[in-house]
N, C-alpha and C positions, 0 to 999 in steps of 0.2 A: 336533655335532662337538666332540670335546676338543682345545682349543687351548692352546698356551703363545705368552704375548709375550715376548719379549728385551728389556731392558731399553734399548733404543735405539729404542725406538716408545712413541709417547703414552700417557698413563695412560687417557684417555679412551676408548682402544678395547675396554679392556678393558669398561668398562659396557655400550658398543655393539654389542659380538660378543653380550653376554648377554642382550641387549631382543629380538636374533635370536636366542634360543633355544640358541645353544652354553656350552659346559663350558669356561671361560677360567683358566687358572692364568698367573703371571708372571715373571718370573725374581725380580724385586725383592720379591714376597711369599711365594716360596718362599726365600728368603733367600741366592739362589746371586750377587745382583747384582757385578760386576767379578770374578767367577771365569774360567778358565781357557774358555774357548770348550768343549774337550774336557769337561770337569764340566757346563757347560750341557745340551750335546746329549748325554750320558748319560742324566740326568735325565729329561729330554725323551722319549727312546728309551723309558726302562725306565718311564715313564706313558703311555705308550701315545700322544702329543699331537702332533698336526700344528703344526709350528714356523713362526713368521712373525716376520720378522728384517731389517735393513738391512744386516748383517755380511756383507761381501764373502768374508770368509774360508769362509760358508758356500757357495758359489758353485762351487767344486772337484765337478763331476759324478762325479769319479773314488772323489771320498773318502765322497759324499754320494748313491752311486747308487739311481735310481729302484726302488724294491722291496725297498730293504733297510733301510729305516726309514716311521713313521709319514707324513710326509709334509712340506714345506719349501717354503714361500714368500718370497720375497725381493723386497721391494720397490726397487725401482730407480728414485727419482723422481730428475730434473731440481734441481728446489728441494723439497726433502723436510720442511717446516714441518710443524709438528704438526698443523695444520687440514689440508694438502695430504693426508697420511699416512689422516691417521683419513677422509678423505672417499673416498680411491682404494680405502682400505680395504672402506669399508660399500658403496662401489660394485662391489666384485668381488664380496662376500658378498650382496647384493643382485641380480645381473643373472648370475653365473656358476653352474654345475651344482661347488660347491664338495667337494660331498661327492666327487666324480668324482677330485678329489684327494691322494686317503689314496694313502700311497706313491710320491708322486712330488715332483719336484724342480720350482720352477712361480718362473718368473720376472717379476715386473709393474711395465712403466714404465706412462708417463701414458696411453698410447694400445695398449697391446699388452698381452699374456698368451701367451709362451710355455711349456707346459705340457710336461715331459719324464718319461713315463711306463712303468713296469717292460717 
């Protein structure tokens, strides 16, 4: 799976997504870091890359609807540490049908995965 991290999630996922076998690019090594949210998800968009993000702002079902981009994960932890993050993380990419994700809008706290699909 082709993935972009946003610069408000661990670095360490980035090596983690890649031991599972996906295509990880980052905002902070694509060089877009503290850019305009809109310049992010462009980017994002025009690489084809399913987005995983803490940024509430991505959260808008209206502006970010299911089928009309790559695909958006929003993690929504409790206490969001970097260990909590990268573990909720490899545990959805682990135990979830992830690929089942392209194109939708997919919301994950500690205990749930609500998944909102074209």
């Amino acid at each position: 799976m082709k993935l972009k991290l946003d610069e408000n999630l661990p670095r360490e996922l980035s090596g983690m997504l890649q031991q599972l076998g996906h295509d990880v690019d980052t905002v902070p090594e694509e060089g877009i870091a503290g850019s305009d949210d809109d310049v992010v998800w462009a980017a994002t968009v025009a690489a084809g890359r399913f987005f995983i993000t803490q940024d509430l702002d991505f959260s808008d079902i209206r502006r970010f609807a299911p089928g009309t981009h790559p695909g958006l994960l929003l993690m929504r932890l409790e206490h969001p540490s970097r260990s909590e993050l990268t573990a909720r993380v490899e545990q959805l990419f682990l135990t979830e049908n992830v690929s089942d994700w392209a194109g939708c809008l997919v919301v994950a706290t500690e205990h749930k995965v609500r998944v909102r699909r074209p």
